[in-house]
TORDO-608796 format. One line per 5 residues: for each residue x, y, z of C-alpha. Coordinates in steps of 0.25 Angstrom, whole numbers, plus 2048, in hexadecimal, padded with zeros to 3 digits. Layout:
N
X:Y:Z  ...
This chain:
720
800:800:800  80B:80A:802  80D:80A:7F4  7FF:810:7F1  801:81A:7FC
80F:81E:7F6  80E:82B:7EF  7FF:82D:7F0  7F8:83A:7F8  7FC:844:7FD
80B:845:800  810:84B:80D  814:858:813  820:85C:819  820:866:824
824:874:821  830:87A:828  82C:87D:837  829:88D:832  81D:886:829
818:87D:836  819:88B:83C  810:893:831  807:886:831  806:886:840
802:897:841  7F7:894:835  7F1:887:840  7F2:892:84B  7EC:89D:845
7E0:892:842  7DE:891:84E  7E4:881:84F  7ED:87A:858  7FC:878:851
7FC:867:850  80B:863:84F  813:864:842  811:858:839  81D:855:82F
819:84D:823  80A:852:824  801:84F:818  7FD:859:810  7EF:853:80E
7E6:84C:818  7E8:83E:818  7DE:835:812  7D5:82D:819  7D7:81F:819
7CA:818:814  7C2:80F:81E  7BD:803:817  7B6:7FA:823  7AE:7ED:81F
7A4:7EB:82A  79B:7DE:829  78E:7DF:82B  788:7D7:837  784:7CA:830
793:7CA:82A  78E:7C6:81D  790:7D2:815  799:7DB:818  796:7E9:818
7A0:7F6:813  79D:800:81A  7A1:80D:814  7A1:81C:819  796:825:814
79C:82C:808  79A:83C:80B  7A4:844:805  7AE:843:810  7AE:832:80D
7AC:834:7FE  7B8:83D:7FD  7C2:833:804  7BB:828:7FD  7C1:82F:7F0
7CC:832:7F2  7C9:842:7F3  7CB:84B:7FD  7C2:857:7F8  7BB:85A:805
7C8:85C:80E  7CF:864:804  7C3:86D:801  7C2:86D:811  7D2:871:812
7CF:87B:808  7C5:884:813  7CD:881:81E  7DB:885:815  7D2:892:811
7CC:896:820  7DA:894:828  7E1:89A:81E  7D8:8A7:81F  7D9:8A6:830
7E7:8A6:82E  7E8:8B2:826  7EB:8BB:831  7F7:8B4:836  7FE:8B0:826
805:8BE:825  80B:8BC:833  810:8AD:832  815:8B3:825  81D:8BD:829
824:8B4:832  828:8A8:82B  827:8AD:81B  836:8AB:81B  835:89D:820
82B:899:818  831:89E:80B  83B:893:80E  833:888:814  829:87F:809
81D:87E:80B  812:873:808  816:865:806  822:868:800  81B:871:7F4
820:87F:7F7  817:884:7EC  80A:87F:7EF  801:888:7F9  7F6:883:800
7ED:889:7F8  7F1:883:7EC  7F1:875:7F1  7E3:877:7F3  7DF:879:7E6
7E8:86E:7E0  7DB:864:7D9  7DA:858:7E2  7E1:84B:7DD  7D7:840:7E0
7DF:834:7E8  7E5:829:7DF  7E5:835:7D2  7F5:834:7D2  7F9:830:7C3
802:825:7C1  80D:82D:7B9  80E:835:7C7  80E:827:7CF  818:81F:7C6
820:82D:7C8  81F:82D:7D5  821:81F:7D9  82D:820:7D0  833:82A:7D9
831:824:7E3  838:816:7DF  82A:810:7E2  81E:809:7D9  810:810:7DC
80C:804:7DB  80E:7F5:7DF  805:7ED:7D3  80D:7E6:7C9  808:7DF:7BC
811:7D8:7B4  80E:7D4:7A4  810:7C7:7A4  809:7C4:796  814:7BE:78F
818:7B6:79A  80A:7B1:79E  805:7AA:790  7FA:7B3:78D  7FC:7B6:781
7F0:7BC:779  7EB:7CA:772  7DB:7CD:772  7D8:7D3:764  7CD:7DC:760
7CD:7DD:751  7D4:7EA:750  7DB:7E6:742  7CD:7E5:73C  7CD:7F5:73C
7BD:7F6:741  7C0:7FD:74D  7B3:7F8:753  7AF:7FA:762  7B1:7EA:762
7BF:7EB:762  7BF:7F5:76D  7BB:7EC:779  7C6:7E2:77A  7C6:7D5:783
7C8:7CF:78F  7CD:7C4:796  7CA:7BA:7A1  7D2:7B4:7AD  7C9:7A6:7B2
7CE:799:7B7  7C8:793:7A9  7D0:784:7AB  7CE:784:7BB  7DE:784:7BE
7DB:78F:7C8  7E3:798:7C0  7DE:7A4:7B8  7DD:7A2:7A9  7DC:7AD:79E
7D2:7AE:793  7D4:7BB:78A  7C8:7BE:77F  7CF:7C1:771  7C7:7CB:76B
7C3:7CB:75C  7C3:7D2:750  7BC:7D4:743  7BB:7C9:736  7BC:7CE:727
7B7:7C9:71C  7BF:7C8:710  7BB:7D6:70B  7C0:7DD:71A  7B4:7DF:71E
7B2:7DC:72C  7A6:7D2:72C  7A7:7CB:73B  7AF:7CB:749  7B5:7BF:74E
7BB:7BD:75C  7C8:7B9:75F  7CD:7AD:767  7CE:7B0:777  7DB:7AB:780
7DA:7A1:78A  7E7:79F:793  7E9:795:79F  7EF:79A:7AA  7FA:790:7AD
7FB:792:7BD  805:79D:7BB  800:7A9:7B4  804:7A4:7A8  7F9:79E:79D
7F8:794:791  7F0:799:786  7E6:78E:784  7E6:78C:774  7DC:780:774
7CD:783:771  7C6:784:781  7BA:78B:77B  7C0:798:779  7C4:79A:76B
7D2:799:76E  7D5:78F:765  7D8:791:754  7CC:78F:751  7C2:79B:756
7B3:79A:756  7AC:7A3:74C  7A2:7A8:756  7AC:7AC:75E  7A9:7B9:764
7B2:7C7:764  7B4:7C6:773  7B7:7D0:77F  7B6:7CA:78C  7BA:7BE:794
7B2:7B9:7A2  7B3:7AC:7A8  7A9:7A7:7B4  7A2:799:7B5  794:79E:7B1
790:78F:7AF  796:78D:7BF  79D:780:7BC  7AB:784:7C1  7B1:789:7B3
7B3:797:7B1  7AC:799:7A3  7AF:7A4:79B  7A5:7AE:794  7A9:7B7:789
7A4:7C5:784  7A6:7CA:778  7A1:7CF:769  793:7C9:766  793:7BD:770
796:7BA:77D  79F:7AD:77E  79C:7A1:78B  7A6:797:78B  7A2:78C:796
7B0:788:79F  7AF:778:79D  7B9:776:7A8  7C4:76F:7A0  7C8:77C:799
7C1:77E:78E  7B3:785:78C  7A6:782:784  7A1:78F:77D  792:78F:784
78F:79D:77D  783:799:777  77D:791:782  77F:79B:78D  777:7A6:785
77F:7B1:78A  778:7B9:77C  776:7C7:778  782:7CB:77C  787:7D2:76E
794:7D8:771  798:7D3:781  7A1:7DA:78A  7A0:7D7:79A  79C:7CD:7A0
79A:7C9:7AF  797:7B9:7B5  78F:7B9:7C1  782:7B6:7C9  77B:7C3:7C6
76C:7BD:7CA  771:7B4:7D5  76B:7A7:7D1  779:7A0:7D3  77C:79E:7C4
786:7A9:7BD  780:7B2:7B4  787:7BB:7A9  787:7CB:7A4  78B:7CE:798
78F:7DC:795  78D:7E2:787  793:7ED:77F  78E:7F3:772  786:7F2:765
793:7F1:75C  793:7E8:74F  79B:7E7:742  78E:7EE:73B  78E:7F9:748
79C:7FD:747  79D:80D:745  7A8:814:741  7AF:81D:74C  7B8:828:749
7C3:825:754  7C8:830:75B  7D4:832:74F  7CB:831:742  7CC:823:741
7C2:81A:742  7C2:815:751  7BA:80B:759  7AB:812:75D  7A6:815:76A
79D:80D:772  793:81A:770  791:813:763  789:808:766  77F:804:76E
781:7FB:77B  77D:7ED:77B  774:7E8:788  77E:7DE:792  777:7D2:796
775:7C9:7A3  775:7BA:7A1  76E:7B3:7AE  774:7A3:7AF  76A:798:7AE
772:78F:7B5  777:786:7AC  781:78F:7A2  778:795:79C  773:7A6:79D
765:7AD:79A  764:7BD:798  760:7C5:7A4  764:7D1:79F  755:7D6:7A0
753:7D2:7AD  75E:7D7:7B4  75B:7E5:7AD  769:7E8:7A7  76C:7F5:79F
76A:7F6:791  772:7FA:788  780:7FB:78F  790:7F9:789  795:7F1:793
7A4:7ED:793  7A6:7EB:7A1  79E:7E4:7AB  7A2:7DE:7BB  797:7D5:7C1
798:7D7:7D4  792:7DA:7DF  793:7E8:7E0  78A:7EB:7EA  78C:7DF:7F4
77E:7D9:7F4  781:7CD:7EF  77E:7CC:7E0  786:7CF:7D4  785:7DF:7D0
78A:7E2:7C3  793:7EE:7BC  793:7F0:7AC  79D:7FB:7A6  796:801:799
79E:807:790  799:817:78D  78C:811:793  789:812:7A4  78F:807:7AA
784:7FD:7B1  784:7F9:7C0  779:7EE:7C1  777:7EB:7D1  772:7DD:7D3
763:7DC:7DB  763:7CE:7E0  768:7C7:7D2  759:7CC:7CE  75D:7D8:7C4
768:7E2:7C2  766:7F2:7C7  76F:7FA:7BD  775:805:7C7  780:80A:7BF
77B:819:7C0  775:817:7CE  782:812:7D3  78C:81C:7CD  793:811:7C6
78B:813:7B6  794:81F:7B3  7A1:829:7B6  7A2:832:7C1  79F:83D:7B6
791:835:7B2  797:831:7A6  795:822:79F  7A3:81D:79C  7AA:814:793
7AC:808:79D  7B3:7FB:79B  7BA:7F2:7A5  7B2:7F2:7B4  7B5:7EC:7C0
7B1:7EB:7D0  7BA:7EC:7DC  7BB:7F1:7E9  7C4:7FD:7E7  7C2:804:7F4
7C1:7F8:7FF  7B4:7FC:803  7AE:7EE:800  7A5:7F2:7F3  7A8:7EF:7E5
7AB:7FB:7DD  7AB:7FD:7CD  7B6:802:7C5  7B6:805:7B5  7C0:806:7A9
7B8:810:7A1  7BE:816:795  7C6:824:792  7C4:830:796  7BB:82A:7A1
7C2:827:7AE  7C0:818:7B3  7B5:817:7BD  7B6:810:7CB  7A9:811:7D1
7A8:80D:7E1  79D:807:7E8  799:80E:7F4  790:803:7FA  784:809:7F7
782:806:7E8  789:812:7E3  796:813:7DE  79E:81F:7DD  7A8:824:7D2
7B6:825:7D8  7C0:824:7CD  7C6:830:7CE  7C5:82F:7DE  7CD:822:7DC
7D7:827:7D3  7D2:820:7C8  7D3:82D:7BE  7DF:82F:7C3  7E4:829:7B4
7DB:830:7AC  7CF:82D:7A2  7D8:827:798  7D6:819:798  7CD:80F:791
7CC:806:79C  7C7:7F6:799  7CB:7EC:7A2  7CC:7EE:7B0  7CF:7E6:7BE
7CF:7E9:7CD  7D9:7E0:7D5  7E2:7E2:7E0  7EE:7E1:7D8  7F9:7E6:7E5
7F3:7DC:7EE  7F0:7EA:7F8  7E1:7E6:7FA  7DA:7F1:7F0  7D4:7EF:7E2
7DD:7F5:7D7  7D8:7F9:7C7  7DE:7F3:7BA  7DB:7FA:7AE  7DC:7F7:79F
7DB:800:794  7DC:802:786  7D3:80C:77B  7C7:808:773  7CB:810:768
7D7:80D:75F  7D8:81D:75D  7D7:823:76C  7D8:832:76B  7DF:835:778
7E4:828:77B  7EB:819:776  7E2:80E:773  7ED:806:77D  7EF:80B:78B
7F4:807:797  7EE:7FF:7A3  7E9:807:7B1  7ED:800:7BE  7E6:808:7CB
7EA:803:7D8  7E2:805:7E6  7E7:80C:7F1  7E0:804:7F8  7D4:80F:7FB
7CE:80F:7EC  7D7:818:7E6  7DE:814:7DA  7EC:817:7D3  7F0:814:7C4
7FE:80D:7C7  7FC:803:7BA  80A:80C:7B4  813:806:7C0  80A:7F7:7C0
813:7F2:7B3  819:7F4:7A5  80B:7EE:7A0  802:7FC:7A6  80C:804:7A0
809:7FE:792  7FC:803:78B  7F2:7F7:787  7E7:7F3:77E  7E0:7F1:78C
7D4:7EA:78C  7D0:7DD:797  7D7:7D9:7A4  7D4:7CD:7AD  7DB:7CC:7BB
7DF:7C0:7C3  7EA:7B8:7CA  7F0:7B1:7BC  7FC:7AE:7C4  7F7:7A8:7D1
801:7B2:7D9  7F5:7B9:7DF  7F5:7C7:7DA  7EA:7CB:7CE  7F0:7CC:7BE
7EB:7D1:7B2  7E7:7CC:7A4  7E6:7D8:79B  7E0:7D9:78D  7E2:7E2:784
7DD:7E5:775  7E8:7E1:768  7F2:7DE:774  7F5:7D1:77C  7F0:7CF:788
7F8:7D2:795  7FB:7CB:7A2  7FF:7D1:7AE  805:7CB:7BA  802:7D2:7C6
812:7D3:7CE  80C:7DC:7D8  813:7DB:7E3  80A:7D9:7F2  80C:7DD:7FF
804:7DA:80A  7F9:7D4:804  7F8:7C7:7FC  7EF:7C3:7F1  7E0:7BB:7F5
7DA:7B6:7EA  7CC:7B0:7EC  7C2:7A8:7E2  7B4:7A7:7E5  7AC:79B:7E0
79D:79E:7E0  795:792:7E2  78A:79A:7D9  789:7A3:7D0  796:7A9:7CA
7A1:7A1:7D0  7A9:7AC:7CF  7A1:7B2:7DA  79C:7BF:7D5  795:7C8:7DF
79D:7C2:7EA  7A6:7C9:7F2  7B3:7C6:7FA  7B9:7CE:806  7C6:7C9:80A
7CB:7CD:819  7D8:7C9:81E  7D8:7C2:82D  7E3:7C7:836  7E7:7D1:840
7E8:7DB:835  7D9:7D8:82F  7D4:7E4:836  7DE:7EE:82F  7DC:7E6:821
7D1:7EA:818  7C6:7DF:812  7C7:7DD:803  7BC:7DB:7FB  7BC:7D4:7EC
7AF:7D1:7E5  7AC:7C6:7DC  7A9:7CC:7CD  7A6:7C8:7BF  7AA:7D1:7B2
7B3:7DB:7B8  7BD:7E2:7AF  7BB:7E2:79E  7B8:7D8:797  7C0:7CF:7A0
7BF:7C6:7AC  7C8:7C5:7B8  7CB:7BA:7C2  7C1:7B8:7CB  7C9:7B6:7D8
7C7:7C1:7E1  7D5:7C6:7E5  7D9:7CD:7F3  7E5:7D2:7F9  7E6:7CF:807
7F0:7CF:812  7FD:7C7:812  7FD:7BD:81C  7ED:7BE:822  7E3:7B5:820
7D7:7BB:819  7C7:7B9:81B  7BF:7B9:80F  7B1:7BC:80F  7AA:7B9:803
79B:7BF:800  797:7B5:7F6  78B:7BB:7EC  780:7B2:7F1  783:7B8:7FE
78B:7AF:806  797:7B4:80E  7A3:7AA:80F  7AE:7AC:818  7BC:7A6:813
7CA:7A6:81A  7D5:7A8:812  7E4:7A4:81A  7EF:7AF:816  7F7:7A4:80D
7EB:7A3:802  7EC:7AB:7F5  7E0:7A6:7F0  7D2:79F:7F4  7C5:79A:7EE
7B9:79D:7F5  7AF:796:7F3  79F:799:7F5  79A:792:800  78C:789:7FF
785:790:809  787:79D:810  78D:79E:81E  780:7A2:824  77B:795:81D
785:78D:823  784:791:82F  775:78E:830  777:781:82A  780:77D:835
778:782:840  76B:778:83B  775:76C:838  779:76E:849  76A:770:84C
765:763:845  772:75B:84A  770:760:859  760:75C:858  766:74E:855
């Protein structure tokens, strides 16, 4: 932690020869206060107040509630980051002592004006007044630029950060390049979206394996004339145990083999669950025109199911999320869709440098997302009516949890130029859309924005999950955090999100604990739509925020690795442990580019990696809408803050991560796990201080249950 403190703040004082203790000391008298004793190294700005974040049970212990102080504009501002309200009230009191002490100025002058033309004055500025420094604009906490960190940290001989990622792409085995068709010379907004990839267990090893989708492009006839699209084949690698991965060349189902099926869709995104619950991770795929079911078989291949799952009307898929959205026990499935593009709807846009470029999503319509209810037996039916979503939305993004701790499965979708959605869950009867009533629909400036990759975290440890978006340029990315009370409140620039400037076309995006220090950190992806950007490249380089461990972010990606200082293509990105060391790496996707692997070397201090699966014995497996706080056991419990991670479908862009949940907990300390399974029961597990990693799994009946079950089984027993 001393590394995020180093260099951030106000910086302290020295004291001013003993004639400016003196001048300070006549202006306290002449106010009428008592003289306290000379402080050397006083700060020049109070210090900031430490945020209490207290976890109190509630009395039946089953589901914990976080309290929260009430948000006036004192709270709010420390919340932020901001300090308005005590510079605004130094400003009066500077402005009434300084007329009281008027009288006695031209005296304390006289006497020590040849002193003071010698002595400094300030902390250490000899030009700045007073009345200057209050005018300065205030710099919201965590806004410090990276040049000015790098600098800085460079002076000093010290990194501003400890993360670490290490491309190890060559040296891993994947090798594999998404394509979009670019050659064909269309500059259709198909090729603008990219693919993703997927990390899942798919052969049951207990390693995480890598399926990348390829992309597509355009087929010709004889005369040049485009007449069709085609997709290209995806990547499948086995992970050997190591971090390294064999490319599977055989046919499993995928279309990896020589032979490609003709109906094979132009795809996009990548998510593995077992919707059919029979143990295997099965894989749906979005994309142009169709969406794509491969069933797992369990002896690693898959069986194409498309047709029989009747995931239809899903003309040109984007999102999707896997979970238990109606709480019958049996997965369901969104389906996010973007717009009304086709070969015989494809304008042509001027670029923003006369040539023909790709057309905005302002060009189309949006196509209506879907919601596929399970029957049970691997097959869906369409409840898009009747659990009242949206119409007409441009969905890229979407991430399926229980964001407001109720116990059912909420759900967040990121439109692109159209509001984004919040539907909160009623019971697994219907869907309410909130996303204007909550605050979470558009910018802090009431704008709609060009959103892609979203995701949900804890950010701020106050126990609830908050939402962050990468939205595209000249439109800051949003982090919206949940108050408690069904609102959520822009703080991107409180958390020094804008820091780095509306530059960026942000995609893909994950929030991990990268430094093992107990917050969540942001990794970001970009790269341009357009092949002529006006102010910007079509490639760009990667953001990479860190906590400080109260919600505030800094961009440190420049001193994270050669890879963040290169310019990408940027498209997807999965996370998970690829290594089995612990710690969380990346899979990155980019457009025309090969995909990159990054090792995480961060080094840890005096926490260690947990990493926890949930098995669901209902439902999603994955246990979406359950959520899991870890507190270590120990004499130092009471001083060590709870963590909280949630169990989610369809975060990032286009991608899917690895389901573990991932804590960093104390070195040497047992740690309690309290698990809030979606149906509602709450499962206690010890985990001993040697365990990196543990399966939890739902138990048959709750606690409670037990316990009653027990106390019946005595009763008959004594009564014979």
């Amino acid at each position: 932690m001393a590394e995020k403190r180093a260099g951030a703040g106000p910086q302290p004082c020295r004291s001013a020869p003993s004639v400016g203790g003196l001048f300070r000391r006549t202006r306290r008298r002449a106010a009428g206060r008592r003289t306290p004793p000379s402080r050397p190294g006083r700060r020049c700005a109070p210090r900031r107040r430490k945020r209490n974040h207290r976890m109190n049970p509630n009395a039946s212990g089953i589901r914990p509630d976080f309290t929260r102080r009430p948000m006036n504009a004192h709270n709010d501002a420390a919340r932020s980051g901001k300090r308005g309200s005590h510079l605004s009230h130094r400003r009066s009191s500077s402005t009434t002592r300084d007329a009281d002490l008027g009288f006695c100025v031209s005296s304390a002058l006289r006497l020590m004006l040849p002193l003071l033309l010698l002595a400094p004055s300030g902390c250490g500025n000899a030009t700045s007044p007073a009345s200057k420094r209050t005018s300065l604009p205030r710099k919201v906490s965590g806004q410090r630029s990276l040049t000015a960190s790098v600098q800085g940290a460079a002076a000093d001989g010290a990194s501003p950060t400890r993360i670490r990622f290490t491309d190890v792409t060559t040296a891993s085995g994947v090798d594999f390049t998404v394509r979009n068709g670019e050659e064909a010379g269309m500059r259709a907004i198909l090729e603008s979206l990219g693919s993703g990839v997927a990390l899942f267990d798919y052969d049951g090893d207990g390693d995480l394996d890598a399926l990348i989708a390829g992309g597509g492009g355009f087929r010709r006839a004889e005369n040049g004339r485009v007449i069709g699209i085609v997709g290209h084949p995806n990547g499948l690698f086995r992970n050997r145990g190591d971090g390294t991965f064999l490319r599977i060349e055989h046919d499993v189902g995928l279309g990896n083999g020589t032979t490609l099926p003709e109906n094979w869709p132009y795809s996009h995104g990548v998510y593995a669950a077992d919707w059919d619950e029979d143990g295997f991770r099965d894989v749906i795929i979005t994309g142009y025109e169709r969406v794509v079911c491969l069933r797992n078989m369990g002896d690693g291949t898959f069986l194409d199911v498309s047709r029989a799952a009747g995931l239809r009307d899903c003309p040109w898929s984007t999102a999707a999320a896997v979970a238990d959205f109606n709480r019958d026990g049996i997965a369901d499935v969104f389906i996010a869709n973007y717009v009304d593009w086709s070969l015989e709807n494809n304008p042509t846009c001027p670029g923003p440098r006369g040539v023909p470029d790709v057309c905005p999503p302002a060009e189309f319509n949006g196509l209506d997302d879907r919601l596929f209810l399970g029957n049970g037996d691997g097959t869906f039916r369409d409840a898009s009516e009747e659990f009242r979503l949206a119409k007409g939305g441009k969905g890229l993004g979407a991430v399926a949890a229980d964001l407001d701790l109720d116990g059912d499965v909420d759900l967040y979708v990121a439109n692109d130029t159209t509001p984004n959605w919040l539907y909160i869950n009623h019971n697994g009867e219907y869907f309410e859309e909130s996303g204007l009533v909550s605050g979470t629909a558009l910018s802090d400036t009431g704008q709609a924005e060009g959103s892609m990759g979203v995701d949900a975290a804890d950010f701020d440890g106050d126990g609830w999950p908050d939402l962050w978006v990468a939205n595209f340029e000249s439109q800051f990315f949003a982090l919206y955090r949940n108050d408690g009370h069904g609102l959520f409140r822009h703080r991107s620039s409180q958390a020094g999100i804008t820091a780095v400037g509306a530059v960026y076309v942000g995609f893909g995006t994950v929030c991990y604990d990268f430094d093992l220090d107990g917050d969540v950190d942001i990794f970001a992806t970009n790269g341009h739509v357009m092949y002529t950007p006006a102010s910007t490249d079509v490639k760009q380089v990667p953001l990479l925020f860190e906590n400080d461990g109260a919600g505030r972010f800094t961009n440190v990606a420049e001193a994270a690795g050669p890879y963040f200082r290169h310019k990408h293509w940027g498209r997807g990105v999965a996370a998970g442990d690829i290594d089995g060391d612990g710690d969380i790496d990346l899979v990155v996707t980019h457009t025309n580019e090969p995909v990159a692997v990054l090792r995480n070397d961060s080094p840890t201090g005096e926490r260690r990696a947990l990493n926890v699966r949930l098995a669901a014995r209902t439902g999603s497996r994955d246990a979406v809408g359950t959520y899991v706080d870890a507190q270590p056991v120990g004499p130092r419990s009471a001083r060590t803050a709870r963590l909280r991670r949630f169990g989610k479908a369809g975060a990032g862009y286009l991608s899917c991560s690895s389901p573990w949940l991932h804590f960093a907990v104390p070195k040497g300390m047992d740690v309690t796990l309290v698990v809030h399974w979606a149906t509602g029961t709450v499962q206690q597990v010890r985990v001993p201080a040697d365990e990196a990693a543990v399966v939890v799994v739902e138990p048959a009946y709750s606690e409670a249950e037990t316990r009653a079950h027990d106390r019946a089984t005595s009763r008959r027993l004594a009564r014979h």
